[in-house]
N, CA, C and O atoms as a Maestro MAE file, in Angstrom:
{
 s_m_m2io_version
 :::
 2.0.0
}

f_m_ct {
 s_m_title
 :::
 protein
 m_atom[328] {
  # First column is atom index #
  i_m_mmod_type
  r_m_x_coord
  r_m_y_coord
  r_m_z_coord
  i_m_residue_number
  s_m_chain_name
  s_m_pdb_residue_name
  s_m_pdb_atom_name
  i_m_atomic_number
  :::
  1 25 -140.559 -6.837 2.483 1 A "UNK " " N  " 7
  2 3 -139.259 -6.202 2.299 1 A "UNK " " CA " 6
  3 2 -138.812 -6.418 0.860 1 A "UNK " " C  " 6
  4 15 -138.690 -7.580 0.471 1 A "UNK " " O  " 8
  5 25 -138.536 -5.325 -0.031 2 A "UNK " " N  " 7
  6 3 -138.018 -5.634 -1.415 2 A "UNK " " CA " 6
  7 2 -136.710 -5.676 -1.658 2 A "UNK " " C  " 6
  8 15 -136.174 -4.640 -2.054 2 A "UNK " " O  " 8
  9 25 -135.946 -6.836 -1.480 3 A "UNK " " N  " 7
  10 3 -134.839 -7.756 -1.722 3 A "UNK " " CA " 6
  11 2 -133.827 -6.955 -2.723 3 A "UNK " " C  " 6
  12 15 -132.652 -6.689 -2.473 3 A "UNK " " O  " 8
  13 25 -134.363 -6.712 -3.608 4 A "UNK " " N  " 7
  14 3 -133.895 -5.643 -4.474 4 A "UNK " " CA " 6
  15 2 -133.064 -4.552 -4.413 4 A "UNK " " C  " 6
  16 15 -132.068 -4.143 -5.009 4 A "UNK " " O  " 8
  17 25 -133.839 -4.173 -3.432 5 A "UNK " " N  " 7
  18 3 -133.427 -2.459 -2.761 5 A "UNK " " CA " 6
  19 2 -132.067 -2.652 -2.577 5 A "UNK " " C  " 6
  20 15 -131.165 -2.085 -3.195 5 A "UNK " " O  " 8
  21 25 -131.939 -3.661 -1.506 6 A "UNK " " N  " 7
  22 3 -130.517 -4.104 -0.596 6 A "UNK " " CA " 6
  23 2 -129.030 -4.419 -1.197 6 A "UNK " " C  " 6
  24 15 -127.877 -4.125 -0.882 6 A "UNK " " O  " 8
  25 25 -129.907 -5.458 -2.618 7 A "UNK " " N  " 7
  26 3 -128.889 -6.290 -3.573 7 A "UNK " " CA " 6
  27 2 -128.206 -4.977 -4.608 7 A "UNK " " C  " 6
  28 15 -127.164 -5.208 -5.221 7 A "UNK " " O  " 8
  29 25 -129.028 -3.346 -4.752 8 A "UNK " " N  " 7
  30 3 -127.787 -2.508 -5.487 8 A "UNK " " CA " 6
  31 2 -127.530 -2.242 -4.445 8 A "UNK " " C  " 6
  32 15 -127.825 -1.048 -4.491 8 A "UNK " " O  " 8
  33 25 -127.196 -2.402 -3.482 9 A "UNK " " N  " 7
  34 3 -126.259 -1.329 -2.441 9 A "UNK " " CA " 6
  35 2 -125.103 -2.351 -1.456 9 A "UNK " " C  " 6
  36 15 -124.369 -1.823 -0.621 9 A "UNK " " O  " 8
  37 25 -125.097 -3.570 -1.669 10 A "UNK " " N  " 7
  38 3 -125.149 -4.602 -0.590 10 A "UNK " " CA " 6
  39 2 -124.051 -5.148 -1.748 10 A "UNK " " C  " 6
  40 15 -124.325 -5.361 -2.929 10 A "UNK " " O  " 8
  41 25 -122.712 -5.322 -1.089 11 A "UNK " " N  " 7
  42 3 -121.713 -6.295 -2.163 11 A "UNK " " CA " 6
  43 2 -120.792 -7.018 -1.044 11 A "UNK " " C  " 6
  44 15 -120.399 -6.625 0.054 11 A "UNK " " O  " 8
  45 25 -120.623 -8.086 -1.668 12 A "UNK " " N  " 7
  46 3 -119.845 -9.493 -0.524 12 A "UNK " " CA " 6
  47 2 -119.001 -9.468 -2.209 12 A "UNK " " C  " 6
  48 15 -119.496 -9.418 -3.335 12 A "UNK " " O  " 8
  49 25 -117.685 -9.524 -1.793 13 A "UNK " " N  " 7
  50 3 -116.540 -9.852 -3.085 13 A "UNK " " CA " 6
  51 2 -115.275 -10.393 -1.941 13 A "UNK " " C  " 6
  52 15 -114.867 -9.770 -0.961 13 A "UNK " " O  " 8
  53 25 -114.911 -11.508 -2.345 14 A "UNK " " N  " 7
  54 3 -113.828 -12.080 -2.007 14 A "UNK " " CA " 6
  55 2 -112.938 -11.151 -1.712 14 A "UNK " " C  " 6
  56 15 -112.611 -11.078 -0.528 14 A "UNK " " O  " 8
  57 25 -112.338 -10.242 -2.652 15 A "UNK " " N  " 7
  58 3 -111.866 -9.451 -3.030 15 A "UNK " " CA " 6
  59 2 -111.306 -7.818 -2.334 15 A "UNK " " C  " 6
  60 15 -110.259 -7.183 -2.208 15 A "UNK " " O  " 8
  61 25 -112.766 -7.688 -2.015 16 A "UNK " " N  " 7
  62 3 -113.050 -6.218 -1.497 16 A "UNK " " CA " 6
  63 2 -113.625 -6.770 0.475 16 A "UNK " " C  " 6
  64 15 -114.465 -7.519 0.974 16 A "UNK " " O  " 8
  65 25 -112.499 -5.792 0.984 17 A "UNK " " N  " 7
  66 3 -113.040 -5.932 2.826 17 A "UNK " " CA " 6
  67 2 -113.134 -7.525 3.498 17 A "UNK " " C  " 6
  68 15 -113.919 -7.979 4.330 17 A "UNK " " O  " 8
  69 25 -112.120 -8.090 2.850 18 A "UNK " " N  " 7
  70 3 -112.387 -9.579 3.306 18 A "UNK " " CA " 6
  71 2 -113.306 -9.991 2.638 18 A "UNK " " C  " 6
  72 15 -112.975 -11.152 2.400 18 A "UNK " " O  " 8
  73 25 -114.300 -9.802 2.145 19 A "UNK " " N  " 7
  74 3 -115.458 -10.523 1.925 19 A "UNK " " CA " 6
  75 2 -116.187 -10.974 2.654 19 A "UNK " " C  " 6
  76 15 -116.795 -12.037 2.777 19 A "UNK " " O  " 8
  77 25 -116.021 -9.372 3.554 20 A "UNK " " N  " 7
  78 3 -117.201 -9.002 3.998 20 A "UNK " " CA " 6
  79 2 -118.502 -8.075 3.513 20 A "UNK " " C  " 6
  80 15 -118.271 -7.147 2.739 20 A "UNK " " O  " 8
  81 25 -119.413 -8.239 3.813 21 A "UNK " " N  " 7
  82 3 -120.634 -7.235 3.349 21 A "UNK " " CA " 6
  83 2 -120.620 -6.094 3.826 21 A "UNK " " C  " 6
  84 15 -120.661 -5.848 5.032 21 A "UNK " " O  " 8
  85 25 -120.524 -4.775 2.376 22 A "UNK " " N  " 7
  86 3 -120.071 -3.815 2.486 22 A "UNK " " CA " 6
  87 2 -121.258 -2.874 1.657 22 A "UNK " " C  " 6
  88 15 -122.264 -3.447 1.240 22 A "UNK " " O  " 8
  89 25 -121.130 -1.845 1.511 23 A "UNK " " N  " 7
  90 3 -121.459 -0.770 0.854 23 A "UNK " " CA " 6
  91 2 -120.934 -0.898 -0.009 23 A "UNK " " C  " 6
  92 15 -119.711 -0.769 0.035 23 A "UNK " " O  " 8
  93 25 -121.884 -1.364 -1.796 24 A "UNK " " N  " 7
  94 3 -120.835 -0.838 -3.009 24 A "UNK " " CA " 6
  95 2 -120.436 0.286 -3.293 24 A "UNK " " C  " 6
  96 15 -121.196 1.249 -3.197 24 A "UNK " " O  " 8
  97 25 -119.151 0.416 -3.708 25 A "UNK " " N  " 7
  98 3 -118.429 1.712 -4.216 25 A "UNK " " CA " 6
  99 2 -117.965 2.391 -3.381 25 A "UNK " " C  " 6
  100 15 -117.230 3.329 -3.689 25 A "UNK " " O  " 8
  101 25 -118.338 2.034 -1.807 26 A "UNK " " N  " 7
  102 3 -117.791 3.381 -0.783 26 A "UNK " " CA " 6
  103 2 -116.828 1.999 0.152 26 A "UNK " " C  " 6
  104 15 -115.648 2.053 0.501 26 A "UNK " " O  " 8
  105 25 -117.662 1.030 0.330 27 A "UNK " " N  " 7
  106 3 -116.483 0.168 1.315 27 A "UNK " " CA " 6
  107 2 -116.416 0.548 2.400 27 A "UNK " " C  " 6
  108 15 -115.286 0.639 2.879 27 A "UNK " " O  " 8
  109 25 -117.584 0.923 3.232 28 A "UNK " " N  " 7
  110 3 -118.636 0.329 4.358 28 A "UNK " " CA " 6
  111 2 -119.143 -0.605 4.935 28 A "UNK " " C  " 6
  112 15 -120.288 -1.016 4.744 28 A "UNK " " O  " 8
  113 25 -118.136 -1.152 5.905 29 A "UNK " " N  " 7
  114 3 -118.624 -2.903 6.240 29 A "UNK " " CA " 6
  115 2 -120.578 -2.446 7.012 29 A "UNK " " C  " 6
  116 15 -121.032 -1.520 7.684 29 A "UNK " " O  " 8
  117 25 -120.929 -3.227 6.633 30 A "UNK " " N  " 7
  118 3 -122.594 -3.630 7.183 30 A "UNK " " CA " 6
  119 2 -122.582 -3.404 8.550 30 A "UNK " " C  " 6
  120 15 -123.213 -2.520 9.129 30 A "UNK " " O  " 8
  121 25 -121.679 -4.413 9.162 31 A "UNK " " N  " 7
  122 3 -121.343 -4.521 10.487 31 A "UNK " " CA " 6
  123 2 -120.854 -3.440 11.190 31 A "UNK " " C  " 6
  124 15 -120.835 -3.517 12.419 31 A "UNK " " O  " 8
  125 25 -120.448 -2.426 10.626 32 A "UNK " " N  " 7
  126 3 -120.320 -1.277 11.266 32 A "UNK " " CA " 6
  127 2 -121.148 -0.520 11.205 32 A "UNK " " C  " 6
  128 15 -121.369 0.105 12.242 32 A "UNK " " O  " 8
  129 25 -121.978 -0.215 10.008 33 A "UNK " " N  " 7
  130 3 -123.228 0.535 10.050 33 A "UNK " " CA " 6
  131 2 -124.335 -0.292 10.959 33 A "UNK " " C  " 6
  132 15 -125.488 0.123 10.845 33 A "UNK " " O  " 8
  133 25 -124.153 -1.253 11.721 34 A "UNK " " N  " 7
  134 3 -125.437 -1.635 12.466 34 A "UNK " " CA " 6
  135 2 -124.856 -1.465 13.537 34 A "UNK " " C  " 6
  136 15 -125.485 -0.855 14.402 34 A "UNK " " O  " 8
  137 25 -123.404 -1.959 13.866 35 A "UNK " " N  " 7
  138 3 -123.221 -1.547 15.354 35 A "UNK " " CA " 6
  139 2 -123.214 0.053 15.536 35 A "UNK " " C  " 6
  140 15 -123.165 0.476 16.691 35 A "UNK " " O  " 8
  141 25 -123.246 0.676 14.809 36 A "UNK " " N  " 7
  142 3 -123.729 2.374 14.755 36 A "UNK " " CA " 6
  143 2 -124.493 2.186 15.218 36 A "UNK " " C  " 6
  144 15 -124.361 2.052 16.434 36 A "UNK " " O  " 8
  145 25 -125.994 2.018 14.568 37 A "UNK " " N  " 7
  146 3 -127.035 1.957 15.111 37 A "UNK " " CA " 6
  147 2 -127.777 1.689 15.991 37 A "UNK " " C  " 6
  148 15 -128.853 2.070 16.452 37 A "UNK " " O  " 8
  149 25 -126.520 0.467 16.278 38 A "UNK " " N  " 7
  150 3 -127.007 -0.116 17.513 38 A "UNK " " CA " 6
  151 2 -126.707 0.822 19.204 38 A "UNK " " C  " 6
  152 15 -127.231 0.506 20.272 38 A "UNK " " O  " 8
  153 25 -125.780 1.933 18.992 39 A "UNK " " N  " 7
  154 3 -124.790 2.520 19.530 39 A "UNK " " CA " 6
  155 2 -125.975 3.731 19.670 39 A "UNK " " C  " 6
  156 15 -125.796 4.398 20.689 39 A "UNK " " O  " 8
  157 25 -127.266 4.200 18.782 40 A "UNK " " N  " 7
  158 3 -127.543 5.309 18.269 40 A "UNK " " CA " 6
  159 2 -126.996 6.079 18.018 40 A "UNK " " C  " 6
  160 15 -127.396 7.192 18.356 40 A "UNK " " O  " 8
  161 25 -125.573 5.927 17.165 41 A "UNK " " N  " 7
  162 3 -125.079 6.567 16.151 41 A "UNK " " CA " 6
  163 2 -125.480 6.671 14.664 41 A "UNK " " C  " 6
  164 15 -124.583 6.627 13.822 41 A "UNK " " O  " 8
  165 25 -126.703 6.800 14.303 42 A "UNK " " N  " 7
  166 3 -127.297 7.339 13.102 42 A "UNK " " CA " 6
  167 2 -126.537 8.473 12.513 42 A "UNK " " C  " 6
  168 15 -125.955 8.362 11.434 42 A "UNK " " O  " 8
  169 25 -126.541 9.902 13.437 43 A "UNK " " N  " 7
  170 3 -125.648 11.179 12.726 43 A "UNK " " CA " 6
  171 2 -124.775 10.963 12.410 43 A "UNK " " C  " 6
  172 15 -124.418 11.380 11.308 43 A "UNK " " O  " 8
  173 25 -123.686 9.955 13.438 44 A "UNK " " N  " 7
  174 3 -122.062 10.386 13.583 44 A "UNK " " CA " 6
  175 2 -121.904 9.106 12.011 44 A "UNK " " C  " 6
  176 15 -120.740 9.073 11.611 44 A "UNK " " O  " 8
  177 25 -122.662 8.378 11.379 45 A "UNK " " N  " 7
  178 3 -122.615 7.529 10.549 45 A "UNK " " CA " 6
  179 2 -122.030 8.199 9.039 45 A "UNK " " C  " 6
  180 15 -121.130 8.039 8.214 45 A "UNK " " O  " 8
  181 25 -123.226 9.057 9.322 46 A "UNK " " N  " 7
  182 3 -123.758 10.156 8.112 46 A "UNK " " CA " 6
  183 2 -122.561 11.073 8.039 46 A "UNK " " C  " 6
  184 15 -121.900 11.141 7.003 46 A "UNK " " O  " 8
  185 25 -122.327 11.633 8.891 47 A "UNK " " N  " 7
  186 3 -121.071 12.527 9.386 47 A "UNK " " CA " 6
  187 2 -119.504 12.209 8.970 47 A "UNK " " C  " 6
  188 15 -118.770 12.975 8.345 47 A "UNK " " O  " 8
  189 25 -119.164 10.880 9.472 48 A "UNK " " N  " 7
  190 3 -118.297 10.339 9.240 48 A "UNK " " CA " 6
  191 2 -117.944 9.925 8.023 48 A "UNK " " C  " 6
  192 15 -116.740 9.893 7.773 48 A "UNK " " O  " 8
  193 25 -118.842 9.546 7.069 49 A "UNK " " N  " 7
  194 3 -119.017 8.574 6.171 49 A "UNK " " CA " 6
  195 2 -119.473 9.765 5.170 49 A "UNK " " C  " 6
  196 15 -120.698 9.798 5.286 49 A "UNK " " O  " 8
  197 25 -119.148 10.573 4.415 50 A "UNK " " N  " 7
  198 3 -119.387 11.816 3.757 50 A "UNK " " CA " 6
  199 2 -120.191 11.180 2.233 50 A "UNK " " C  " 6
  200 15 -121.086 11.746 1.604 50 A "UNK " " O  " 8
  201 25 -119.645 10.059 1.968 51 A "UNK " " N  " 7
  202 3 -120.392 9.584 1.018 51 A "UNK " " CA " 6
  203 2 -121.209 8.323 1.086 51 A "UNK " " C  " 6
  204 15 -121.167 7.484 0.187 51 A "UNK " " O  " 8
  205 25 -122.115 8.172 2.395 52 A "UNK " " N  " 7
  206 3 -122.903 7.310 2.871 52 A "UNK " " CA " 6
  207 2 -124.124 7.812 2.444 52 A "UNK " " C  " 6
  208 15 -124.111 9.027 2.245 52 A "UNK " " O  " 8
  209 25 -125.337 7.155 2.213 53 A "UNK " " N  " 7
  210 3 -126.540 7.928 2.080 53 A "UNK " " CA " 6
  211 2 -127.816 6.819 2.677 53 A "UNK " " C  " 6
  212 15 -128.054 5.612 2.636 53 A "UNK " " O  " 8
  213 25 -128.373 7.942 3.182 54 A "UNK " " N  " 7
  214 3 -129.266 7.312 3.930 54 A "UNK " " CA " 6
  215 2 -130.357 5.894 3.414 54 A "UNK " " C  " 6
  216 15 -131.142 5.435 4.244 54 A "UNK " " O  " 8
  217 25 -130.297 5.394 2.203 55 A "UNK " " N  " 7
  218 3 -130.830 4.488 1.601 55 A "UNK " " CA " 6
  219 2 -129.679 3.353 1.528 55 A "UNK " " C  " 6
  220 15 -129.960 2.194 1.222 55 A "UNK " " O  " 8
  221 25 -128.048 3.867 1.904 56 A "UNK " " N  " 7
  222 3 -127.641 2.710 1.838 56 A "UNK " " CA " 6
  223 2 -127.726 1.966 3.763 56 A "UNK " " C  " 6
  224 15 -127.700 0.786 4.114 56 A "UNK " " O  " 8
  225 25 -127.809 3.017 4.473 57 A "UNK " " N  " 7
  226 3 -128.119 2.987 6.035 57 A "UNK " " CA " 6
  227 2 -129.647 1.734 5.755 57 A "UNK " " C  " 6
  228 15 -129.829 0.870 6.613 57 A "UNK " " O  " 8
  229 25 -130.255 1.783 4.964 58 A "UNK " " N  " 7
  230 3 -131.426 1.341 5.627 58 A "UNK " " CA " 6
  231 2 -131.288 -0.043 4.309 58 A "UNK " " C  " 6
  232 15 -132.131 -0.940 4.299 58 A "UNK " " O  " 8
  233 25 -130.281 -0.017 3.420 59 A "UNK " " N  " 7
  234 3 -130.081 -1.652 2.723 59 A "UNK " " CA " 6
  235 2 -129.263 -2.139 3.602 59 A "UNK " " C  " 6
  236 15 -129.241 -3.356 3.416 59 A "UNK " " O  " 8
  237 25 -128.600 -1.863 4.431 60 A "UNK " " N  " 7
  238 3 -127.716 -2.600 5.438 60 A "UNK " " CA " 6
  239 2 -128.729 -2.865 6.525 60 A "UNK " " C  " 6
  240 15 -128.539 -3.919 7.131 60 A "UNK " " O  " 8
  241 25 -129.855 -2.075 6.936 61 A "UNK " " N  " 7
  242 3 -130.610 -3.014 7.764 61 A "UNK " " CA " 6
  243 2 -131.228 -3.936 7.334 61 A "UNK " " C  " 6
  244 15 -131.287 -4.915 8.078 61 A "UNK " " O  " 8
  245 25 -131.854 -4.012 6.139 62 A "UNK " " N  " 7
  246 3 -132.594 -5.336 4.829 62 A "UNK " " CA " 6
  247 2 -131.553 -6.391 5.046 62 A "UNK " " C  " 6
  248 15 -132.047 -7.515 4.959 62 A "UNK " " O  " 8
  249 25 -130.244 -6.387 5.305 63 A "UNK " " N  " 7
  250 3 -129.721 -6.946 4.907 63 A "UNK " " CA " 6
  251 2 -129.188 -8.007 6.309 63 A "UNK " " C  " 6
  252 15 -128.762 -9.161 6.305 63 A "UNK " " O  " 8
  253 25 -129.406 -7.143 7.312 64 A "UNK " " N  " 7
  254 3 -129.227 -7.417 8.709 64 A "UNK " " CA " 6
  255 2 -130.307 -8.100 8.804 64 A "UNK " " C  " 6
  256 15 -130.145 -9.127 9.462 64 A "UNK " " O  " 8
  257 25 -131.682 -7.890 8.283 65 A "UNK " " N  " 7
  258 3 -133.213 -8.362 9.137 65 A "UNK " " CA " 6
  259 2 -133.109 -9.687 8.535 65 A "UNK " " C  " 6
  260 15 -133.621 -10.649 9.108 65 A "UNK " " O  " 8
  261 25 -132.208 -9.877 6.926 66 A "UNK " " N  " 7
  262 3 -132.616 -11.202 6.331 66 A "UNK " " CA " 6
  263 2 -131.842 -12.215 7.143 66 A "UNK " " C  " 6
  264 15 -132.079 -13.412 7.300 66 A "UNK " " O  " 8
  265 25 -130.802 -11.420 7.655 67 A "UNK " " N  " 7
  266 3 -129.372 -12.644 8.282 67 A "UNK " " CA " 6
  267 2 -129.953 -13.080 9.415 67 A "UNK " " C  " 6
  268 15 -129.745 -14.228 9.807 67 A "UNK " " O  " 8
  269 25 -130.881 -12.088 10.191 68 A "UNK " " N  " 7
  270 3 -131.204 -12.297 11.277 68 A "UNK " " CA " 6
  271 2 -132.888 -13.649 11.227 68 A "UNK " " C  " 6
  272 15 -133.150 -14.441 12.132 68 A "UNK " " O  " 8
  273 25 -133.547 -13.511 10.161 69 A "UNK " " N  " 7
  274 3 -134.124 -14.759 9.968 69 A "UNK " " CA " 6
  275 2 -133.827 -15.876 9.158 69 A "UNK " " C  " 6
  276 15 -134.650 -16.628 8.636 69 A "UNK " " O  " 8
  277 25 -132.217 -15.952 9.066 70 A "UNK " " N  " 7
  278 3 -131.414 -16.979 8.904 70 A "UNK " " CA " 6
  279 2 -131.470 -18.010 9.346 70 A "UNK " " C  " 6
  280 15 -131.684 -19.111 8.838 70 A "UNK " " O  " 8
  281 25 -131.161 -17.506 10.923 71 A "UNK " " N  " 7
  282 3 -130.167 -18.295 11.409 71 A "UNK " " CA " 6
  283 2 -130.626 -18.202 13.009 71 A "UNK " " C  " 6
  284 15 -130.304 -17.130 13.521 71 A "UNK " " O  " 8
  285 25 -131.291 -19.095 13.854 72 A "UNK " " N  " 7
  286 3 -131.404 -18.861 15.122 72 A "UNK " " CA " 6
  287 2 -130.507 -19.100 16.187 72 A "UNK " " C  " 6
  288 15 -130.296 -20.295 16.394 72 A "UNK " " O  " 8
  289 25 -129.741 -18.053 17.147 73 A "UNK " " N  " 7
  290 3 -128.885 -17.929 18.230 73 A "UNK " " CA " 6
  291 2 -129.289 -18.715 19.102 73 A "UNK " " C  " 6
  292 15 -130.008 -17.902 19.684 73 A "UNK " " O  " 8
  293 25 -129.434 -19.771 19.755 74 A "UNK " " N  " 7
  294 3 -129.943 -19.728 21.474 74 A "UNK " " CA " 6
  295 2 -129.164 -18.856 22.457 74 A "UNK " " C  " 6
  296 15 -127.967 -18.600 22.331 74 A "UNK " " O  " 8
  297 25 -129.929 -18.433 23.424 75 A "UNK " " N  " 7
  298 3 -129.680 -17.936 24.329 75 A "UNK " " CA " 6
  299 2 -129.635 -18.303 25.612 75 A "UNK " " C  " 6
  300 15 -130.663 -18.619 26.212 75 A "UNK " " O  " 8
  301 25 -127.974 -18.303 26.401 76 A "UNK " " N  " 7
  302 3 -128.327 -18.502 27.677 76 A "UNK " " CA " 6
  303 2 -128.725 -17.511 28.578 76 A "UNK " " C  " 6
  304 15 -128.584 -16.291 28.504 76 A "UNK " " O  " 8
  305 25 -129.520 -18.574 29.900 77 A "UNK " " N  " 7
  306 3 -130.051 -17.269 31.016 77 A "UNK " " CA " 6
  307 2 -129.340 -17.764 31.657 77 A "UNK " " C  " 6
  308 15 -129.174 -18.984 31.627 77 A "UNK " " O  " 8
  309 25 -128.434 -16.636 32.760 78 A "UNK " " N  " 7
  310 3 -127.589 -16.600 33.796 78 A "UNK " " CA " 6
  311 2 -129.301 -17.849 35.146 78 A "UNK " " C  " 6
  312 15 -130.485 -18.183 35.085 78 A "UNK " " O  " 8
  313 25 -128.255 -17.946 35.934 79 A "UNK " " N  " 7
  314 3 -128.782 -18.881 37.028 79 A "UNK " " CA " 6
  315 2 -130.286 -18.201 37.504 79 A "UNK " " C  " 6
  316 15 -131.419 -18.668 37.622 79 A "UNK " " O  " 8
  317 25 -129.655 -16.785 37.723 80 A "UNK " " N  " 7
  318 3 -130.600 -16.082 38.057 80 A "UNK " " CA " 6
  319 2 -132.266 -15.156 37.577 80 A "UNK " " C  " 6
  320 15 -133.052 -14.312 38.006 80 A "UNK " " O  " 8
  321 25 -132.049 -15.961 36.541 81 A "UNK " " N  " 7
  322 3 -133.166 -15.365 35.401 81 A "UNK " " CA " 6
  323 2 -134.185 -16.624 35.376 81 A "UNK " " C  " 6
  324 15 -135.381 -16.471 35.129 81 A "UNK " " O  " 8
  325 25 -133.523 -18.050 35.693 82 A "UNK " " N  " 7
  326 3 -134.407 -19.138 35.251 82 A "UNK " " CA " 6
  327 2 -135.548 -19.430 36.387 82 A "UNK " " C  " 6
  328 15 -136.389 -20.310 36.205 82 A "UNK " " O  " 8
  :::
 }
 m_bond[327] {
  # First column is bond index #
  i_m_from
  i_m_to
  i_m_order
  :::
  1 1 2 1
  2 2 3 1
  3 3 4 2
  4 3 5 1
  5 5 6 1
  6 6 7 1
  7 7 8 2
  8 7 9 1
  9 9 10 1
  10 10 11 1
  11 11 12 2
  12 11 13 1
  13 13 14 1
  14 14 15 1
  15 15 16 2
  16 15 17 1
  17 17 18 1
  18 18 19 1
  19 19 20 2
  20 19 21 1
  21 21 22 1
  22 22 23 1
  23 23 24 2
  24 23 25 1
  25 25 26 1
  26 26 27 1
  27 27 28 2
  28 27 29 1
  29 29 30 1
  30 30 31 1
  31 31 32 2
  32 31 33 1
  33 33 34 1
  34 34 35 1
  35 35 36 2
  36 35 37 1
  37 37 38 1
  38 38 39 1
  39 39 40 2
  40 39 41 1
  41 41 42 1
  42 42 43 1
  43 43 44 2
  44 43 45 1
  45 45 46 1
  46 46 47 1
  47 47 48 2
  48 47 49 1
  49 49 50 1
  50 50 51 1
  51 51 52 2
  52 51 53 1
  53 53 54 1
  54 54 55 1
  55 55 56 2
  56 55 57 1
  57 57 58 1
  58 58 59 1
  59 59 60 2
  60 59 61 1
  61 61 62 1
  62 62 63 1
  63 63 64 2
  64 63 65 1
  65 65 66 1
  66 66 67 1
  67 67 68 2
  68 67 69 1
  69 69 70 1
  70 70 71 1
  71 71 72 2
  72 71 73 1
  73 73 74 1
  74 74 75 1
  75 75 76 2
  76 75 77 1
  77 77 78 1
  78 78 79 1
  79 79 80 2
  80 79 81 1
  81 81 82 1
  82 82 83 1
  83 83 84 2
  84 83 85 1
  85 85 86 1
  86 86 87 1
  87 87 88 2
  88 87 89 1
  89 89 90 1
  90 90 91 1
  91 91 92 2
  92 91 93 1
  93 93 94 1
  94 94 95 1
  95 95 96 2
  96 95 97 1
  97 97 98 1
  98 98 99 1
  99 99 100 2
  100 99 101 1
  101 101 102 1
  102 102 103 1
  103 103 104 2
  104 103 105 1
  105 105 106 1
  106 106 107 1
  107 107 108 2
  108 107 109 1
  109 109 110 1
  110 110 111 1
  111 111 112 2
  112 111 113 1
  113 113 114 1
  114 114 115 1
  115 115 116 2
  116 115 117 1
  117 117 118 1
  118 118 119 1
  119 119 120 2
  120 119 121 1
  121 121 122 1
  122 122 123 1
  123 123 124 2
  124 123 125 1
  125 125 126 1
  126 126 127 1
  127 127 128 2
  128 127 129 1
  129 129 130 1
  130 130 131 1
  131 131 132 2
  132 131 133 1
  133 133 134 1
  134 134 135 1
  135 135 136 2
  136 135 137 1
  137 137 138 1
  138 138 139 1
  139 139 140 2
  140 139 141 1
  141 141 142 1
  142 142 143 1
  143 143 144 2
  144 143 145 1
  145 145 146 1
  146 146 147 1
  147 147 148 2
  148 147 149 1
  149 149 150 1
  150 150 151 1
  151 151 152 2
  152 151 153 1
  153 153 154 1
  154 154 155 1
  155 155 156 2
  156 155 157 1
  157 157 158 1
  158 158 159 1
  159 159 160 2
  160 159 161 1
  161 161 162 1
  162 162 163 1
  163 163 164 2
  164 163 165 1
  165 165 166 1
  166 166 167 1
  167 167 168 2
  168 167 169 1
  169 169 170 1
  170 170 171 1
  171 171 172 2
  172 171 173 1
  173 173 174 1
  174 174 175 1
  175 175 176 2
  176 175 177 1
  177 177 178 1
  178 178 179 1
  179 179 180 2
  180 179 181 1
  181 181 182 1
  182 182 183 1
  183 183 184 2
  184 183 185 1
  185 185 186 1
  186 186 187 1
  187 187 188 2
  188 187 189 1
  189 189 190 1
  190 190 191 1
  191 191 192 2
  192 191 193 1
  193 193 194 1
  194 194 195 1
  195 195 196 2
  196 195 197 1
  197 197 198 1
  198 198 199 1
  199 199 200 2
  200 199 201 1
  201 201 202 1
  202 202 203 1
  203 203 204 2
  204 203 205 1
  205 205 206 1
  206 206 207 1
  207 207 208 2
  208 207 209 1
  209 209 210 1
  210 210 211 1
  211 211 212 2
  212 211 213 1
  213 213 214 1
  214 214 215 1
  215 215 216 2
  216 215 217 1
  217 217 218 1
  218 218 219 1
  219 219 220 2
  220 219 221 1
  221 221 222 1
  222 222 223 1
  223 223 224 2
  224 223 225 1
  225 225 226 1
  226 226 227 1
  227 227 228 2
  228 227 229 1
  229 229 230 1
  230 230 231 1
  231 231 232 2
  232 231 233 1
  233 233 234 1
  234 234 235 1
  235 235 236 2
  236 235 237 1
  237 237 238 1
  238 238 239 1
  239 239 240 2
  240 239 241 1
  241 241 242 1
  242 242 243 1
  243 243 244 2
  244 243 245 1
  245 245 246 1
  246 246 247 1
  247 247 248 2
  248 247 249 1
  249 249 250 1
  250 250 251 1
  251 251 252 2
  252 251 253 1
  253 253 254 1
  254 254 255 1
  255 255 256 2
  256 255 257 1
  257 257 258 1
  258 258 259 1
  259 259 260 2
  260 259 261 1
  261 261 262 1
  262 262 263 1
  263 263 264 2
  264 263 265 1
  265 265 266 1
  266 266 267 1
  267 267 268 2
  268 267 269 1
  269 269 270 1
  270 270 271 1
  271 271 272 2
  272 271 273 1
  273 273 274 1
  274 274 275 1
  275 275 276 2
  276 275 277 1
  277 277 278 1
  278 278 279 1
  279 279 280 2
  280 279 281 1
  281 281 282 1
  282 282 283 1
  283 283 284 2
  284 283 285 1
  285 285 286 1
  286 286 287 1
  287 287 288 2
  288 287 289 1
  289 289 290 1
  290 290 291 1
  291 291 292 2
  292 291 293 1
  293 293 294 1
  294 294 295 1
  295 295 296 2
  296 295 297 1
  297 297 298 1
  298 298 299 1
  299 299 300 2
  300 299 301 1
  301 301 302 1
  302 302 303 1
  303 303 304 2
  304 303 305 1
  305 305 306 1
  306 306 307 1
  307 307 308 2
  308 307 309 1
  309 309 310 1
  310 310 311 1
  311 311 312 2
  312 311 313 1
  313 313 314 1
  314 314 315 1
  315 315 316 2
  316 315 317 1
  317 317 318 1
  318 318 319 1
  319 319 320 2
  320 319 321 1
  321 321 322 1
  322 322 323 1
  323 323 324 2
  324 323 325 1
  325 325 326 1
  326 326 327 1
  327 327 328 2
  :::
 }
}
């Protein structure tokens, strides 16, 4: 994965959205472009977001895959799974 790609499109500023991780220049939290995705809302992203582009859709997943080998969740299983 080239780290790169993510870091022009990918901005955390105190400042800007809480300081949360956003889309530079448009102010696109991350977290909404993945729960899109997660939703399979890909179009309504694009749609909505008139100045979104599909390379910043896919630095917000770079950016999701790195957080996600961050940091490990445990998971519980209900009674009935174990």
């Amino acid at each position: 994965m080239n780290e790169r790609n993510w870091k022009e499109d990918i901005s955390i500023d105190p400042n800007i959205c809480h300081g949360k991780a956003c889309v530079k220049n448009i102010w696109v939290l991350v977290s909404v472009i993945l729960d899109c995705l997660a939703e399979s809302m890909s179009r309504e992203i694009l749609k909505n977001y008139s100045t979104l582009q599909e390379k910043h859709i896919k630095s917000a997943l770079q950016y999701g895959a790195i957080l996600a080998q961050e940091q490990v969740l445990p998971l519980r299983f209900q009674d009935s799974e174990i």
